[in-house]
C-alpha positions as CSV (number, residue, x, y, z in Angstrom):
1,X,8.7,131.1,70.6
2,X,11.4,133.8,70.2
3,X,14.0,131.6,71.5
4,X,13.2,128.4,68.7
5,X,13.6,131.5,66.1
6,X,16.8,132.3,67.2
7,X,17.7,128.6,67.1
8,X,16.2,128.0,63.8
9,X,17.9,130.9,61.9
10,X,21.2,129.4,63.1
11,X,20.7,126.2,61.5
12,X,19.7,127.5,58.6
13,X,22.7,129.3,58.3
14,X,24.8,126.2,58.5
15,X,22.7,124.3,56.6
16,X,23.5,126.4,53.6
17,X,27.3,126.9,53.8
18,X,28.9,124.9,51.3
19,X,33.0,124.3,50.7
20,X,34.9,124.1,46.9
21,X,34.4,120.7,45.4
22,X,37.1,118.7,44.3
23,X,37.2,119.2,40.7
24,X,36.7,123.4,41.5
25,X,40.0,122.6,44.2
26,X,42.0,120.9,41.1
27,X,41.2,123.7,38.8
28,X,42.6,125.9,40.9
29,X,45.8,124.8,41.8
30,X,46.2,123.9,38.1
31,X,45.8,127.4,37.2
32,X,47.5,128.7,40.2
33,X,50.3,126.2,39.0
34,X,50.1,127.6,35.6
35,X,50.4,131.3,36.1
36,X,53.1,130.8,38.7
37,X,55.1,129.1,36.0
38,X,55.0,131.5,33.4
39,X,55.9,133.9,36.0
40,X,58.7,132.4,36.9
41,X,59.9,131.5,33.8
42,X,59.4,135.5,32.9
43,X,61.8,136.4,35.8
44,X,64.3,133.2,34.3
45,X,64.2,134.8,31.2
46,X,64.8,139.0,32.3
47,X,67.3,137.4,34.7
48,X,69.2,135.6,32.1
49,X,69.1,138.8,29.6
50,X,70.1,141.0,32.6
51,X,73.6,138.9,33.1
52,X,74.4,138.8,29.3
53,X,74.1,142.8,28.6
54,X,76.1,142.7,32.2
55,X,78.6,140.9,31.0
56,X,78.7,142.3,27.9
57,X,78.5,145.4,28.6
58,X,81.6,144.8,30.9
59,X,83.0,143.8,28.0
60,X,83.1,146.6,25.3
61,X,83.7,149.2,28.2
62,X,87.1,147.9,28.7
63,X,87.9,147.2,25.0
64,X,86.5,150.3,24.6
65,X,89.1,152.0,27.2
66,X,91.3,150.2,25.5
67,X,91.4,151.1,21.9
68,X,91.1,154.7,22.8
69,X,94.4,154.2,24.6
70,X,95.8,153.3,21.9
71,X,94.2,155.3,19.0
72,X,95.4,158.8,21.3
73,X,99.4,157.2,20.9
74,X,98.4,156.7,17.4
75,X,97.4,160.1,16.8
76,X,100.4,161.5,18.4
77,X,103.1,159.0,16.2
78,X,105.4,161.5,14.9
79,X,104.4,164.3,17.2
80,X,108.0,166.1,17.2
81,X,109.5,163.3,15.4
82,X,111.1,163.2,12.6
83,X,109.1,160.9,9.9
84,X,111.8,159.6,7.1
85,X,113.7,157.5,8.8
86,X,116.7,159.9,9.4
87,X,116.7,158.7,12.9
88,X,119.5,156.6,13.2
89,X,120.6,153.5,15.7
90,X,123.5,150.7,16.2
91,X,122.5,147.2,14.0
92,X,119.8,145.4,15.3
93,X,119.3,147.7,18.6
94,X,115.6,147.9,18.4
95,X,115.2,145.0,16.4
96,X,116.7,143.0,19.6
97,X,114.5,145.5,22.0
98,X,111.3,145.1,20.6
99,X,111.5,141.2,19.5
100,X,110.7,141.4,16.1
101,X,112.7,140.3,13.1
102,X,115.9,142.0,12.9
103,X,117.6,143.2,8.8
104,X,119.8,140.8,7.2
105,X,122.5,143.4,6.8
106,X,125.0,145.1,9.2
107,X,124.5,148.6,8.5
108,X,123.1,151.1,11.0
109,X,119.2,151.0,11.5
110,X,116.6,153.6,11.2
111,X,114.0,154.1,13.8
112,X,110.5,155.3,12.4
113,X,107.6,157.1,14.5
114,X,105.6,153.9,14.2
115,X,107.0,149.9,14.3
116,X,104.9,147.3,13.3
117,X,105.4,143.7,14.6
118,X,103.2,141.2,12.7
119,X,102.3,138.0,14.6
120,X,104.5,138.3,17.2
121,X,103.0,136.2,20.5
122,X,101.7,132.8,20.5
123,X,98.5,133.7,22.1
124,X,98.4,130.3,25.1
125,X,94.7,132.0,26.2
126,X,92.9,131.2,22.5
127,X,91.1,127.9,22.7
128,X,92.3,127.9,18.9
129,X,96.0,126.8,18.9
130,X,99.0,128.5,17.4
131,X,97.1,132.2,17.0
132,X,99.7,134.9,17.1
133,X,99.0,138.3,17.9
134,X,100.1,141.3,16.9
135,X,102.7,144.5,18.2
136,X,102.7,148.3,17.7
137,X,105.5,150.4,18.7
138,X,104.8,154.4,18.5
139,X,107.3,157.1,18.7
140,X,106.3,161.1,19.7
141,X,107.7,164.1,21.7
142,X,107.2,164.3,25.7
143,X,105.2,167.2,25.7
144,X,105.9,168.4,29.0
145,X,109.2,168.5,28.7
146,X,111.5,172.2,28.3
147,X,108.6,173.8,28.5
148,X,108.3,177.3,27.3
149,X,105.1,179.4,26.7
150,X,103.3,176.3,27.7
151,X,104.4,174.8,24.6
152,X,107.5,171.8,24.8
153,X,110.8,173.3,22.7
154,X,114.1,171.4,22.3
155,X,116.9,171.9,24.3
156,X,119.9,173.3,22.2
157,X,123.7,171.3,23.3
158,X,126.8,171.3,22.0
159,X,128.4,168.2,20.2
160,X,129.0,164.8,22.1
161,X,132.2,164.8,23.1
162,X,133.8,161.3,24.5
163,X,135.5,160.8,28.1
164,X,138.8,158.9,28.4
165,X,137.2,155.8,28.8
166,X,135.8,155.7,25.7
167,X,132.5,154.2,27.1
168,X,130.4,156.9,28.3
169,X,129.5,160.0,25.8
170,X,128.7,163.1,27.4
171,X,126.8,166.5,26.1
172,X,125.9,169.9,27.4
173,X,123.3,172.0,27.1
174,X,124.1,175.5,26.1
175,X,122.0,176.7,28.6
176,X,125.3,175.7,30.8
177,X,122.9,173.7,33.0
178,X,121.5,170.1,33.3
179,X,118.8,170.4,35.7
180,X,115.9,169.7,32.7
181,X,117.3,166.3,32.4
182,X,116.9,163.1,34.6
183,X,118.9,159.6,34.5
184,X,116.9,157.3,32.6
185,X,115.6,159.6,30.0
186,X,114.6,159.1,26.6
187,X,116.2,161.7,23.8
188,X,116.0,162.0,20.4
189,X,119.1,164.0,19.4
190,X,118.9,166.3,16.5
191,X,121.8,167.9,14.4
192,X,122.6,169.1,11.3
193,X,123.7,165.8,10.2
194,X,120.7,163.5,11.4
195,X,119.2,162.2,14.5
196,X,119.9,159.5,17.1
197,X,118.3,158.0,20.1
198,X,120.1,158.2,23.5
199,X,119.4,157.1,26.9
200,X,121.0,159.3,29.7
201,X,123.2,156.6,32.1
202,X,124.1,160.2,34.7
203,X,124.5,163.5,34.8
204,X,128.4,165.1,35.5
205,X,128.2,168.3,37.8
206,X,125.7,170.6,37.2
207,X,126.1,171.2,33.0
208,X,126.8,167.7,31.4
209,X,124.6,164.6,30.6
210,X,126.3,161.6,30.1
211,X,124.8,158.6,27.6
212,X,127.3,155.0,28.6
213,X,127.2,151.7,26.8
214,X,124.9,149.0,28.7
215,X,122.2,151.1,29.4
216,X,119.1,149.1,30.2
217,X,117.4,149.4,26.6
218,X,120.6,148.7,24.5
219,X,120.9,151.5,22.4
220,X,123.5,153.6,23.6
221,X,126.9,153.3,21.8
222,X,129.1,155.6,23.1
223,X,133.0,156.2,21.8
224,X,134.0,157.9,18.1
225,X,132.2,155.7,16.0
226,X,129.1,156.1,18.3
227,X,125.9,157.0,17.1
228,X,126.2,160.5,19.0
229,X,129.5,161.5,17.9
230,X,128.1,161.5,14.8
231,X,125.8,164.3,15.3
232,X,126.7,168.2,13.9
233,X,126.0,170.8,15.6
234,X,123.4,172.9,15.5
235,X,121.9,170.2,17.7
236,X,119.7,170.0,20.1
237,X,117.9,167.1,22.8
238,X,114.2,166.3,22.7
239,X,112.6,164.0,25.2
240,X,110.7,161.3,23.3
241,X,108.0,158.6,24.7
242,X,107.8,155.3,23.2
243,X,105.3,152.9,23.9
244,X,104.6,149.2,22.5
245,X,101.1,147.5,22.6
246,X,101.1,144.2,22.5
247,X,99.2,140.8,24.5
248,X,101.3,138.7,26.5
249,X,101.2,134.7,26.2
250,X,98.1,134.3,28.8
251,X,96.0,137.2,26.9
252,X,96.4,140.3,28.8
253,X,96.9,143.8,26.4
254,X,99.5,146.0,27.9
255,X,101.2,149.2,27.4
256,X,104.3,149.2,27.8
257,X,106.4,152.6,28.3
258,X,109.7,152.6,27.7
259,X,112.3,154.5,30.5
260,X,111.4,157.9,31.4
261,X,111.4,156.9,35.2
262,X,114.2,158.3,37.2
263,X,115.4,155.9,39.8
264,X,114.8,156.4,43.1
265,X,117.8,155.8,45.8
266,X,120.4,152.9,45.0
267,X,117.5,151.5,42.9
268,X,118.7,150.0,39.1
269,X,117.0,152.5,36.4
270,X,113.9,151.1,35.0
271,X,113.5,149.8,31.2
272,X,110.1,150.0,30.9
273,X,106.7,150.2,33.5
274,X,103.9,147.8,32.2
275,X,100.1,149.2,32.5
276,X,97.5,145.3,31.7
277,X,94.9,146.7,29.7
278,X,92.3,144.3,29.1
279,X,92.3,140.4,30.5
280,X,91.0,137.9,28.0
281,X,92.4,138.9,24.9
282,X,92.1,135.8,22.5
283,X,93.6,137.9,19.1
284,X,94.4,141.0,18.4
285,X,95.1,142.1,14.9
286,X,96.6,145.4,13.5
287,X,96.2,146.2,9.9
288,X,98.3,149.4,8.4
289,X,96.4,151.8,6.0
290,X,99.3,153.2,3.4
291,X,99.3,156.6,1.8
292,X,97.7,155.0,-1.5
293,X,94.8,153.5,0.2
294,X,96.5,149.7,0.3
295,X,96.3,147.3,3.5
296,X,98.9,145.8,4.8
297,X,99.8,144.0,7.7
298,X,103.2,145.1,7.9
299,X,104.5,147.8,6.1
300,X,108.2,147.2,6.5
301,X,107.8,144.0,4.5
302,X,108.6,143.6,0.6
303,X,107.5,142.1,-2.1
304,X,107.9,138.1,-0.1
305,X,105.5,139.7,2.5
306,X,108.0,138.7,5.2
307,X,110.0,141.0,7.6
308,X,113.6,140.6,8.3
309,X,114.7,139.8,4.3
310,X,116.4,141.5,2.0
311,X,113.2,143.1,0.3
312,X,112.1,144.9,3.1
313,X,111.2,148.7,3.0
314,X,112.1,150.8,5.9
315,X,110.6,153.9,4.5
316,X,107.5,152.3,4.6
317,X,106.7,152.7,7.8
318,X,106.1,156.8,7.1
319,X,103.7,155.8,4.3
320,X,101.3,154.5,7.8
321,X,98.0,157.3,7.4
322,X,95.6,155.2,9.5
323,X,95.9,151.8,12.0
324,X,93.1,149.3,12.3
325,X,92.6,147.7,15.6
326,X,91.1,144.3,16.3
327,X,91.2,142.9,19.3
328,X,89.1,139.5,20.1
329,X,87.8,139.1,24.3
330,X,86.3,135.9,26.1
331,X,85.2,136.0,29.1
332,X,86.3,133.9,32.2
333,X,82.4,133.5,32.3
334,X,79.7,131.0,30.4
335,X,76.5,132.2,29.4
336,X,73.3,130.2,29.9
337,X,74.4,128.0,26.7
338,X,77.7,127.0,28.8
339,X,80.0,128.9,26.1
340,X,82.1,131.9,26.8
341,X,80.7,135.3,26.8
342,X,82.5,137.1,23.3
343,X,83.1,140.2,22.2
344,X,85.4,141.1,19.0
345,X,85.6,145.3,18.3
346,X,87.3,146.7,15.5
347,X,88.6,150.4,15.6
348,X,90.3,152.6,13.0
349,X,92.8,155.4,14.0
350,X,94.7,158.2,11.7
351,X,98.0,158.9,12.3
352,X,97.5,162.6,12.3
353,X,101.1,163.6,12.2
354,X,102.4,161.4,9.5
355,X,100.5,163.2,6.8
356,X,97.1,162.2,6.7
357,X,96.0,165.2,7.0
358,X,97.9,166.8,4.2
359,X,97.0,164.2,1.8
């Protein structure tokens, strides 16, 4: 009796165990099918959002790095500089250097703290054909140079006097030594009578800097009739830095330093070092705010809103009190609609040290 219990419990038992019925099965993996799709679809969508702010993010940080690069050269435009044109050059000499429309005369040129250049690369990278973008030159005082106190003074010199050649110019310092100058540096030479640009070619012994025709940014013209002879004492040599923004043909922003590198060894002096700033540059547009609030985009230009004619106005260019900075990025990248990623950023600079702040 105790053993057909046992053996009727069991069956029981597996009598009463039941499986999920087909429609219960169908339900199930509908459901299952359901709320695995919406999951998914979630983690499509958070994926999706998390590569756009990526990229974007990418995006503005270099533009950002960028624009500040150029709005701290803005601010320092005239730093030590002087700001109504009474610096002087040879015809044409930065005109020719920069690549930007030189004057219809044949008169001597002045060289202002700030040079625009309006339209002056066809941009190849801008799915938009013929866009041209834009150029800024800015002029300021090296600040590390002579330094005395901490703070950056000129160097006093006598007058330029001319070798026998009549190709190379040479001044000293009245400190009776040379040692504060390099080959391949930038001055802006002061005197009674006005102010030049020179670019030291060597130094002679220990006490004299020489400044020779051809040297590699053109500007030198040594001899008599030379821009340097024509400086009075007192004078005196300050080293400059000037730099040029501008986007090559295949969209790259790059600063651009002119000279100020000594050369090393047998090596030919350097014109200029270029730093890329941002890759992808599809425009970049510079607008010039004047002393009486008006917006140009090129200052220099008269009345027929074209450089390079007889209307223009040089003097303009001290007038700049702020610069306004677009610059237009795609990405190498498509987001999920297959387009380019995009960023444009606009920026707006003063030009502390040509007045702004004492208007």
């Amino acid at each position: 009796m105790r053993e057909f219990r046992f053996m009727t419990t069991i069956r029981t038992k597996t009598l009463n165990e039941q499986g999920f019925s087909l429609v219960e099965l169908l339900i199930s993996i509908t459901l299952f099918t359901i709320v695995t799709g919406s999951i998914f679809g979630v983690m499509q969508v958070a994926r999706t959002t998390r590569s756009v702010v990526s990229e974007k993010t990418g995006l503005n940080k270099n533009v950002r790095i960028a624009l500040n690069l150029v709005g701290r050269d803005a601010y320092n435009a005239g730093f030590g500089y002087p700001l109504r044109n009474t610096v002087i050059l040879t015809d044409n000499r930065i005109g020719s250097l920069l690549g930007i429309p030189n004057d219809p005369d044949t008169t001597r040129d002045t060289v202002a703290p700030i040079i625009a250049g309006d339209n002056r690369t066809l941009n190849t990278y801008n799915q938009t054909p013929n866009v041209r973008t834009d150029q800024v030159t800015f002029l300021f005082k090296d600040s590390n140079f002579n330094l005395v106190g901490g703070v950056s003074q000129p160097l006093k010199v006598n007058a330029a006097t001319t070798k026998s050649s009549g190709t190379i110019d040479e001044i000293v310092p009245l400190s009776g030594s040379n040692s504060l100058c390099d080959v391949n540096d930038l001055y802006l030479v002061t005197g009674s009578s006005g102010s030049t640009l020179g670019l030291v070619t060597g130094k002679s012994g220990t006490n004299k800097i020489e400044f020779s025709n051809g040297d590699v940014l053109g500007i030198n013209l040594a001899g008599p009739s030379g821009t340097l002879r024509q400086i009075t004492v007192p004078a005196s040599i300050q080293k400059v830095r000037m730099v040029t923004y501008f986007v090559t043909p295949d969209g790259t922003l790059t600063r651009r330093e002119y000279a100020n590198v000594p050369p090393v060894g047998a090596a030919p002096p350097t014109n200029w070092v270029d730093a890329p700033l941002i890759y992808g540059v599809q425009n970049f547009q510079i607008e010039y705010i004047m002393d009486d609030g008006s917006v140009t985009n090129n200052p220099i230009a008269g009345p027929d809103g074209v450089a390079g004619t007889a209307d223009d106005i040089p003097t303009n260019l001290a007038a700049v009190r702020q610069i306004r900075l677009t610059v237009d990025v795609r990405s190498v990248e498509n987001a999920p609609g297959g387009q380019p990623y995009h960023e444009t950023q606009t920026a707006t600079f003063s030009t502390r040290n040509l007045g702004y702040e004492a208007n």
